[in-house]
Wavefront OBJ file of the C-alpha trace (Angstrom):
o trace
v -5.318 -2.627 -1.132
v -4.271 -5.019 -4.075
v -1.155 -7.334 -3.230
v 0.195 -8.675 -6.312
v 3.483 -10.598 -7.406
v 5.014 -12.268 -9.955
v 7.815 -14.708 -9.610
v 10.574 -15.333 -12.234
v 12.973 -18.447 -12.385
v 16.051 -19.098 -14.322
v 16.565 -22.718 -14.298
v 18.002 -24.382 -18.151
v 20.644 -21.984 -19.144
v 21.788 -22.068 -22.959
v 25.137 -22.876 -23.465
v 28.283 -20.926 -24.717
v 31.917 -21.392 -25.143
v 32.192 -18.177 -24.899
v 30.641 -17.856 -20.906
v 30.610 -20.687 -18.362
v 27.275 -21.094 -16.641
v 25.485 -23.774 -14.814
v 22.347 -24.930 -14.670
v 20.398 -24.707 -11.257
v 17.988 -27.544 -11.159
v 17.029 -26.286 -7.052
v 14.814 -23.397 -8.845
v 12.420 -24.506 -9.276
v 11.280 -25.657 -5.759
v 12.079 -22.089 -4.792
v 9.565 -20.581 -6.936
v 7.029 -22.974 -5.927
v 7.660 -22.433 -2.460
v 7.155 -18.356 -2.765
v 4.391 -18.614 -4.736
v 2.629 -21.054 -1.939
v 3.808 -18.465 0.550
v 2.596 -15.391 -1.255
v -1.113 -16.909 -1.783
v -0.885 -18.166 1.939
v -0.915 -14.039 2.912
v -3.153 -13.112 -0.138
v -1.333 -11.881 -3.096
v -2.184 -12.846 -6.396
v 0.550 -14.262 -7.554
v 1.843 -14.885 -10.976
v 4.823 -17.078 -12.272
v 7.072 -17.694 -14.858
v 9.752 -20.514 -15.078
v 13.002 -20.570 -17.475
v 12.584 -16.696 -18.163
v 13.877 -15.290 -21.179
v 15.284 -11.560 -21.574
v 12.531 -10.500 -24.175
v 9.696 -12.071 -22.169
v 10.942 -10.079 -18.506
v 10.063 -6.657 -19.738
v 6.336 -7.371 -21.317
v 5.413 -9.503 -18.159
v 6.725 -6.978 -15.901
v 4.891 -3.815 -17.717
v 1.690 -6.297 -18.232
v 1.437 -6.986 -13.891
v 1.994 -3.068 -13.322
v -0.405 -1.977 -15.356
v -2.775 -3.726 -14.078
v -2.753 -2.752 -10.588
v -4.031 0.299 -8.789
v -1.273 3.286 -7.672
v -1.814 2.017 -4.012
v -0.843 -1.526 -4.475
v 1.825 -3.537 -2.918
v 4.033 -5.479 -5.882
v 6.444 -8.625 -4.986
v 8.719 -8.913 -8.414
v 11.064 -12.109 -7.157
v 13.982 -13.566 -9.529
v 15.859 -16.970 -8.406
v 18.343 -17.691 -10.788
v 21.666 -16.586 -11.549
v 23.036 -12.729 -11.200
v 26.175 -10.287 -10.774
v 27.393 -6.859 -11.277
v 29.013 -5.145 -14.163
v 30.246 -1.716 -14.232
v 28.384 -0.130 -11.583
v 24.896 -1.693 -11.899
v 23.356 -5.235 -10.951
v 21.957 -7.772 -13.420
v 19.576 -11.053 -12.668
v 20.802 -13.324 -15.775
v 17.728 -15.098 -17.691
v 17.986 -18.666 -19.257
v 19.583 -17.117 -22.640
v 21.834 -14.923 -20.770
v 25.008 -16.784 -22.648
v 23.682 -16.996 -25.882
v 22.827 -13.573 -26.140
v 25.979 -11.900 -25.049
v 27.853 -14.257 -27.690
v 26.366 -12.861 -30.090
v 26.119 -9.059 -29.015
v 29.104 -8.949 -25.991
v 26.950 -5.955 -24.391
v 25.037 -6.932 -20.929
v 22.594 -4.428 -21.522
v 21.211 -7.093 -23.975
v 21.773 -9.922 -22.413
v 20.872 -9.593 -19.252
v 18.409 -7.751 -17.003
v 19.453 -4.388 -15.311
v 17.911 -3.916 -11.831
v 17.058 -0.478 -12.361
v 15.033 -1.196 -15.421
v 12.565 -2.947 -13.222
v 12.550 -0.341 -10.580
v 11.696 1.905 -13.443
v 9.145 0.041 -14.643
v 7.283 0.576 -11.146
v 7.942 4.037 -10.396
v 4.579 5.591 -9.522
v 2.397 2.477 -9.554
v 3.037 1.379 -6.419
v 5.336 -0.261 -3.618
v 7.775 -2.557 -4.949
v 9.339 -5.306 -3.363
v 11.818 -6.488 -4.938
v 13.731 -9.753 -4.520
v 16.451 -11.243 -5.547
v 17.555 -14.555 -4.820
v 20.902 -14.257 -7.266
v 24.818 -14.371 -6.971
v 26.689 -10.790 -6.774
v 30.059 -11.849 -8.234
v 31.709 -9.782 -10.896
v 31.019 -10.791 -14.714
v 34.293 -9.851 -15.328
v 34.349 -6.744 -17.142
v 33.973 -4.533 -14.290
v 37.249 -2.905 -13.440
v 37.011 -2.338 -10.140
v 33.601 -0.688 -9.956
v 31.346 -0.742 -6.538
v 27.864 -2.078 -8.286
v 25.721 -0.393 -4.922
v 22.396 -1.280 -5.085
v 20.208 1.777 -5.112
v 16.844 1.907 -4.710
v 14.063 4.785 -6.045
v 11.268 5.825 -3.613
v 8.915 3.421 -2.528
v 11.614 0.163 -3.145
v 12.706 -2.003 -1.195
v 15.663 -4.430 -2.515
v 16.512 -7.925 -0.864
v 19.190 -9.554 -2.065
v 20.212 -13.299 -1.001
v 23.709 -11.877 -0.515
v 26.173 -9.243 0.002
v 28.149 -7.680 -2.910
v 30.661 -9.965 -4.741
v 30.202 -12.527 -2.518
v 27.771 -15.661 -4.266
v 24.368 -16.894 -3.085
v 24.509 -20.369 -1.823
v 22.399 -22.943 -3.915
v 21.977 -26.586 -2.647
v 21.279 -29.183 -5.606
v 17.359 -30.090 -5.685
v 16.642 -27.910 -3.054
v 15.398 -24.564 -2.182
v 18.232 -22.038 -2.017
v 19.165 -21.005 1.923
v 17.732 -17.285 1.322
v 14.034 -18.430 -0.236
v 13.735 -21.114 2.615
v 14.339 -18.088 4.900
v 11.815 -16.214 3.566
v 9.197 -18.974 3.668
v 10.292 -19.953 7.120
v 9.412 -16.384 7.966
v 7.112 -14.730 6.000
v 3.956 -16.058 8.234
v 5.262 -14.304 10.863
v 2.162 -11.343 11.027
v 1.882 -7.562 11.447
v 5.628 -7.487 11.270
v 7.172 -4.586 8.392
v 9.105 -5.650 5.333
v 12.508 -4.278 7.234
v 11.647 -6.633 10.224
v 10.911 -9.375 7.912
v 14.051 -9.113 5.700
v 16.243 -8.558 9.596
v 14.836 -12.364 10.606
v 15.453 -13.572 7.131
v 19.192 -12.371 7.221
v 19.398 -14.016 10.967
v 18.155 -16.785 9.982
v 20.595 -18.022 7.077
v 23.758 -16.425 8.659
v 22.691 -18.651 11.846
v 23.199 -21.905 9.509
v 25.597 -21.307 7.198
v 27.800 -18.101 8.590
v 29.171 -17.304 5.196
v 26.032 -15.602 3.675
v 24.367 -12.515 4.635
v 21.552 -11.470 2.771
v 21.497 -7.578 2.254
v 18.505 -4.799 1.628
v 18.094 -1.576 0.684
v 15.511 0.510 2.199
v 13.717 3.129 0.315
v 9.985 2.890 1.644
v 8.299 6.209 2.614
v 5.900 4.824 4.879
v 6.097 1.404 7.130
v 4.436 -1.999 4.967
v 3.467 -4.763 6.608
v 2.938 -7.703 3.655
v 0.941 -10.124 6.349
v -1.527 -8.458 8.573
v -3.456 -10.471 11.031
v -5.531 -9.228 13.974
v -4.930 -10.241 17.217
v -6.181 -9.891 20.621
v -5.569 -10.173 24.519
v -8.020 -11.607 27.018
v -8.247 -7.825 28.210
v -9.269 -6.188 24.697
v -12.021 -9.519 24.745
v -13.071 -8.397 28.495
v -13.890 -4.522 27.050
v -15.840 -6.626 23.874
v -18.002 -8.354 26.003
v -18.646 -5.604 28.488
v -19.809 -3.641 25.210
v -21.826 -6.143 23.600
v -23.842 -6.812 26.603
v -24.742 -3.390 27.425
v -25.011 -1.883 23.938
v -28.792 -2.400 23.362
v -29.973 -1.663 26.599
v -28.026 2.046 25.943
v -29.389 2.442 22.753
v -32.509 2.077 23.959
v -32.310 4.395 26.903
v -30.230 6.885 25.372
v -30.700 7.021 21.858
v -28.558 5.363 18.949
v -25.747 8.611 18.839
v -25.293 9.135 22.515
v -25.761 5.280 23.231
v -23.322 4.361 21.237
v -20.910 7.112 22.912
v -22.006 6.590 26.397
v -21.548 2.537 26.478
v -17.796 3.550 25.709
v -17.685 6.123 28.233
v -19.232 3.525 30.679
v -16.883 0.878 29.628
v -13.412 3.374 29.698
v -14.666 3.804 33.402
v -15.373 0.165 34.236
v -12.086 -0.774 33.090
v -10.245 1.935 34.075
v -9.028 3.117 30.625
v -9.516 5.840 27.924
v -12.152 6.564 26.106
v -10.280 5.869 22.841
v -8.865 2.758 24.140
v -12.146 1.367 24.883
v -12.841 1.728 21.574
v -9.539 0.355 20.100
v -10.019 -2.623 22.039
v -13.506 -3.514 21.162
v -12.409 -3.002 17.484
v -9.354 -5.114 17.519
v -11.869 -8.202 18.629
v -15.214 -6.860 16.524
v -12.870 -7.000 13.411
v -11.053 -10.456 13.958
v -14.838 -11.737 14.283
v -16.090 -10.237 11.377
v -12.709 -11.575 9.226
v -13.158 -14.829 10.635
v -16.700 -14.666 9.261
v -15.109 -14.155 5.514
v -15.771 -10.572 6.113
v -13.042 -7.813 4.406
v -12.308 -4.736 6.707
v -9.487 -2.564 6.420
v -6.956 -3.592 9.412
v -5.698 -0.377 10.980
v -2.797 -0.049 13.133
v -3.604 1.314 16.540
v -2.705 5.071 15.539
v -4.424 5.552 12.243
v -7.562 3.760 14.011
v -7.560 6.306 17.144
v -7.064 9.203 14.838
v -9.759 7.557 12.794
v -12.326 7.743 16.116
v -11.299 10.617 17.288
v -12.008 12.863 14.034
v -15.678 10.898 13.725
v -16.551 12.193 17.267
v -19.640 14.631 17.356
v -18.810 18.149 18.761
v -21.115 20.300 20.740
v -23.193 20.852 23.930
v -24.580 17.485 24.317
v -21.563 15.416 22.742
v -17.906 15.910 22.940
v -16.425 19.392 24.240
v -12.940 20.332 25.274
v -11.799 23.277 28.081
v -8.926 25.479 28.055
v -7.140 22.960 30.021
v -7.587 20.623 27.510
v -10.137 18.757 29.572
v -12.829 16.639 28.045
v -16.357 16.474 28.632
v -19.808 14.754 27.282
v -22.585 16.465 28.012
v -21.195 18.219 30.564
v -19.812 14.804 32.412
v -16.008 15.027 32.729
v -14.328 12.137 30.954
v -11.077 10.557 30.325
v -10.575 10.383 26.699
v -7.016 9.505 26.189
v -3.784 10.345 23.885
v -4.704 11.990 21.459
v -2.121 10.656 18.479
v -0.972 13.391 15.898
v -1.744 12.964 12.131
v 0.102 9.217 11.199
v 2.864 9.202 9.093
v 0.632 6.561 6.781
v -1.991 9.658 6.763
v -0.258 12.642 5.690
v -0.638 14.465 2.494
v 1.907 13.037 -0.127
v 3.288 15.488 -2.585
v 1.802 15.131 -6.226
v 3.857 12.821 -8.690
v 5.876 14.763 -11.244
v 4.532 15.421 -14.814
v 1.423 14.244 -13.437
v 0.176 17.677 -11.357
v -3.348 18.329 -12.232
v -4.154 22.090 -11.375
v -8.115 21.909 -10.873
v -10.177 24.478 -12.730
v -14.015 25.170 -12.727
v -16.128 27.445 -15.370
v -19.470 27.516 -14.408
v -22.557 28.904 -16.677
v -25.852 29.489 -15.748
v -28.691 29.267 -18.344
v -32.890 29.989 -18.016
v -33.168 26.296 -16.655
v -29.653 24.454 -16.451
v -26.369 24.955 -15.125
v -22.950 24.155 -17.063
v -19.826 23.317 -14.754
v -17.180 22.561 -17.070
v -13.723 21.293 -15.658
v -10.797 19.891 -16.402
v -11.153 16.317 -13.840
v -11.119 13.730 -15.696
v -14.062 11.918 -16.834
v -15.681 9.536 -14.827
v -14.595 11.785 -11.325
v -17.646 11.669 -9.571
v -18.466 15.456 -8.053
v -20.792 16.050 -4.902
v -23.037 19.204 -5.697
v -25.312 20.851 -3.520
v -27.400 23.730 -4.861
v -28.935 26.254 -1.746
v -32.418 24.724 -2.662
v -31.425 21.142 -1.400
v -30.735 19.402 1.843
v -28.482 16.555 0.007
v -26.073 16.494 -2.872
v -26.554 15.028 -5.997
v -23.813 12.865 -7.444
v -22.724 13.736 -10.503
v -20.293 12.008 -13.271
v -17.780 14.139 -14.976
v -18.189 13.345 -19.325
v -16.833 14.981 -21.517
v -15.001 17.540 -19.667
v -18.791 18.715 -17.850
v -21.568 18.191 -15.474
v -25.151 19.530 -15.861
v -27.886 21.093 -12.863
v -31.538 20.712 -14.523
v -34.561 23.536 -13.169
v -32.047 25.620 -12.230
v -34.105 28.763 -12.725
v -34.355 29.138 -8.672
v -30.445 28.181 -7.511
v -28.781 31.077 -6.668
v -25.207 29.022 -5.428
v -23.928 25.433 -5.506
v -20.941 23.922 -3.632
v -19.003 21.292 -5.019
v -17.451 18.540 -3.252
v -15.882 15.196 -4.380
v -16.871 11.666 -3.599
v -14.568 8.550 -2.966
v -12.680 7.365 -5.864
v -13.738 3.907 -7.782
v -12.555 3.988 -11.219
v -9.160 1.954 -12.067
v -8.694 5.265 -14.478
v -9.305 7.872 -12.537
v -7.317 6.406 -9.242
v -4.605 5.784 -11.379
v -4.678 8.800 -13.306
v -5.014 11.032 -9.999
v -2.492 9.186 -7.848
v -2.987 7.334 -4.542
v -5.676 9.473 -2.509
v -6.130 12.250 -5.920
v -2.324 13.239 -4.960
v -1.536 14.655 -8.238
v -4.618 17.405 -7.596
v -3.526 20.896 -6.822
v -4.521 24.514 -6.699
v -6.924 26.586 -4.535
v -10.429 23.883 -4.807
v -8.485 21.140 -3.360
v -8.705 20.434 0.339
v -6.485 17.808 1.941
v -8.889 15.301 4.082
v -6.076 12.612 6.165
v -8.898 9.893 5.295
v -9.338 10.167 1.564
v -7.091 12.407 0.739
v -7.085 15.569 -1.878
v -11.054 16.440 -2.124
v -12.517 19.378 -4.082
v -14.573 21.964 -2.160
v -15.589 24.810 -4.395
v -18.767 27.335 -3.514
v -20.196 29.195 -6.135
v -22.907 32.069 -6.258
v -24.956 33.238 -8.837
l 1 2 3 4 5 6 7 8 9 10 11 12 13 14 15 16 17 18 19 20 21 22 23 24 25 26 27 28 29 30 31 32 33 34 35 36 37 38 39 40 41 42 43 44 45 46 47 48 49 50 51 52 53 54 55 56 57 58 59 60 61 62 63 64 65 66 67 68 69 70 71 72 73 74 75 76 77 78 79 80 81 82 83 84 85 86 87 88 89 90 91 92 93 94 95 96 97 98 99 100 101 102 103 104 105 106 107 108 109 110 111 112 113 114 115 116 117 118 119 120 121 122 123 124 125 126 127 128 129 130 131 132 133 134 135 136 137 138 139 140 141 142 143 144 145 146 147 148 149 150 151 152 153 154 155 156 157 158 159 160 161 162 163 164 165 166 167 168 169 170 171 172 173 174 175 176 177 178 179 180 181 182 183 184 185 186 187 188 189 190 191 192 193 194 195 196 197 198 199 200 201 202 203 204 205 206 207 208 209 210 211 212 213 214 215 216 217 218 219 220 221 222 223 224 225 226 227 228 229 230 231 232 233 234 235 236 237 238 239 240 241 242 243 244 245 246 247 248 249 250 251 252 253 254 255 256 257 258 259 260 261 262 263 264 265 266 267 268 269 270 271 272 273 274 275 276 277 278 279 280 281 282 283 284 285 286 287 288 289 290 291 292 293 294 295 296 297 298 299 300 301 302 303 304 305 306 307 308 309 310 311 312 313 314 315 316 317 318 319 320 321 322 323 324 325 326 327 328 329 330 331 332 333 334 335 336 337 338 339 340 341 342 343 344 345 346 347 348 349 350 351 352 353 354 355 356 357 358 359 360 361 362 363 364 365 366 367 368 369 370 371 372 373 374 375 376 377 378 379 380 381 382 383 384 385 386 387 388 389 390 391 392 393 394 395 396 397 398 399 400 401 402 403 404 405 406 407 408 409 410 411 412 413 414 415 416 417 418 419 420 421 422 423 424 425 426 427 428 429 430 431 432 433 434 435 436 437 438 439 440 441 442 443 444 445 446 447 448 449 450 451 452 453
């Protein structure tokens, strides 16, 4: 999963007669501190000092198209801000020449929602904003809420109309919050932001940063695995004995049975035999430079449990909901229902893609022609095979050579790599729909089609 960010600071303000604004010479260190920070916990990060308004919409457009529709964006402002007329602005360096010459806001400065906007189906956004909240002015009593579209989250360094506090040459309160906490792993973005808001009310008492929470699923911005002396007990247990199982029983039911072995040595589940020896097999592996996906302890028992073999001589289950292997009763734990993190996500708008197939066979070739777009990769078995053949959708079409004998073929889809297709499709091929797409809680929308001739 990409983490990206890109940092924006308003430091040397131009000068009007017409508007009153200071310059904050304590930016600076604030944008050097988050971008420190963000590298620390392995986003690529991205800054700009002294923004201006026309450069914040072609950097902004630039660093989302760029990313995949999975990743995780960090868009931070420190500079000035405030609300006019119902909506929120971050000012940029030219803020007060600008609006002397055109007295509309909309020019001058930059609207909130016109960088949520920006982001809307490319991603998570995080979005914060270490600015004032006072009125410009003009607002006539107006409530400026800050709203947030699905998949935000909004920190601001303060509440509304109140101002963020800014100490000369130094970072602001609200950014040194962040840094202090940020480190912090495996905690969520709400938790995060909660510590943050402790943090500078417990110094100052007259600030209290405020968030807006608009994340479908739970985002953790610093993972880091971590385990007890107990999870490294189970390790060792299973790295002593794994060999000596494989050998006796086989590589499929070794592999099971050391588990099974170790859940009863220790007393556990099955499945938390195998948590455990994960949590500590992965935190050597990343220590080792290695990159492996860091599931929480749900989505990784859902992830075992589907993988299981079923059958005679592997896993079954009685009426009673009673497990066995190979006909030796076993304890294989909670069970945990689909994750919120894994369940089937409704397609974007506009962006539904209803899958079609028209298939053609000739004397020696077959013709699938579809509507995926090209460079999808489709599985397809014919009834002549034991293994599909992977083949690239160009041009609309895919093409079976001697073909004479194949009397059906059954299509399936393989895991998504290209920047275009991924982004085209949606985070796991969400945007597919109609009666050859199957939802898989691993990868997501697959095709499964079965054709006879």
């Amino acid at each position: 999963m990409k983490k990206n960010a890109i940092l924006f600071s308003a430091s040397n303000y131009t000068k009007s007669p017409l508007i009153q604004i200071d310059d904050l010479p304590g930016v600076k260190y604030d944008i050097q501190a988050m971008h420190k920070r963000l590298t620390q916990i392995g986003f690529e990060v991205k800054q700009i000092e002294n923004i201006s308004k026309n450069q914040i919409i072609p950097a902004l457009e630039d660093n989302a198209s760029h990313s995949p529709c999975d990743a995780i964006h960090i868009v931070y402002f420190t500079g000035h801000g405030g609300h006019n007329n119902g909506n929120n602005y971050i000012y940029p360096v030219d803020f007060a020449s600008k609006f002397e010459k055109s007295k509309d806001i909309e020019a001058s400065a930059m609207n909130i929602q016109d960088i949520i906007s920006i982001y809307k189906g490319k991603g998570r956004l995080i979005l914060i904003l270490d600015a004032c909240r006072s009125d410009f002015g003009l607002s006539k009593g107006y409530y400026s809420e800050i709203t947030a579209a699905e998949d935000v989250y909004i920190a601001y360094g303060t509440q509304f109309q109140y101002t963020s506090i800014g100490i000369a040459n130094q970072m602001s309160p609200f950014t040194q919050a962040i840094c202090d906490e940020i480190l912090e792993p495996n905690i969520d973005v709400d938790e995060l932001f909660t510590r943050v808001r402790r943090n500078v009310y417990s110094k100052y008492q007259i600030q209290i940063p405020a968030s807006v929470n608009a994340l479908l699923n739970r985002i953790v911005l610093h993972k880091q695995l971590s385990y007890t002396n107990f999870d490294e007990e189970v390790y060792k247990f299973v790295k002593k004995y794994a060999d000596d199982y494989n050998n006796k029983y086989g590589y499929f039911h070794g592999d099971d049975l050391i588990f099974i072995d170790a859940a009863q040595y220790f007393n556990i589940s099955f499945l938390d035999a195998v948590w455990k020896f994960r949590k500590v097999d992965n935190k050597v592996y990343t220590d080792r430079g290695a990159k492996i996906p860091l599931l929480p302890e749900d989505e990784s028992k859902f992830v075992t449990f589907r993988g299981l073999f079923r059958g005679k001589e592997y896993f079954t289950c009685d009426e009673n909901h009673t497990w066995y292997y190979n006909g030796r009763q076993i304890r294989m734990g909670e069970i945990p229902p689909l994750p919120a993190s894994m369940q089937p996500e409704a397609p974007e708008i506009g962006k539904e893609l209803y899958v079609t197939f028209d298939i053609q066979k000739y004397d020696n070739s077959i013709i699938i022609t579809t509507n995926l777009p090209d460079n999808y990769i489709l599985l397809v078995k014919s009834n002549l095979s034991k293994n599909s053949d992977r083949k690239t959708v160009t041009n609309g079409s895919v093409m079976l050579e001697n073909a004479q004998n194949i009397s059906s073929i059954t299509i399936g889809s393989a895991f998504i790599t290209d920047s275009s297709v991924k982004k085209q499709l949606g985070t796991k091929a969400r945007n597919l729909i109609g009666e050859y797409v199957k939802y898989d809680p691993i990868c997501g929308n697959q095709i499964h089609a079965v054709f006879n001739f």
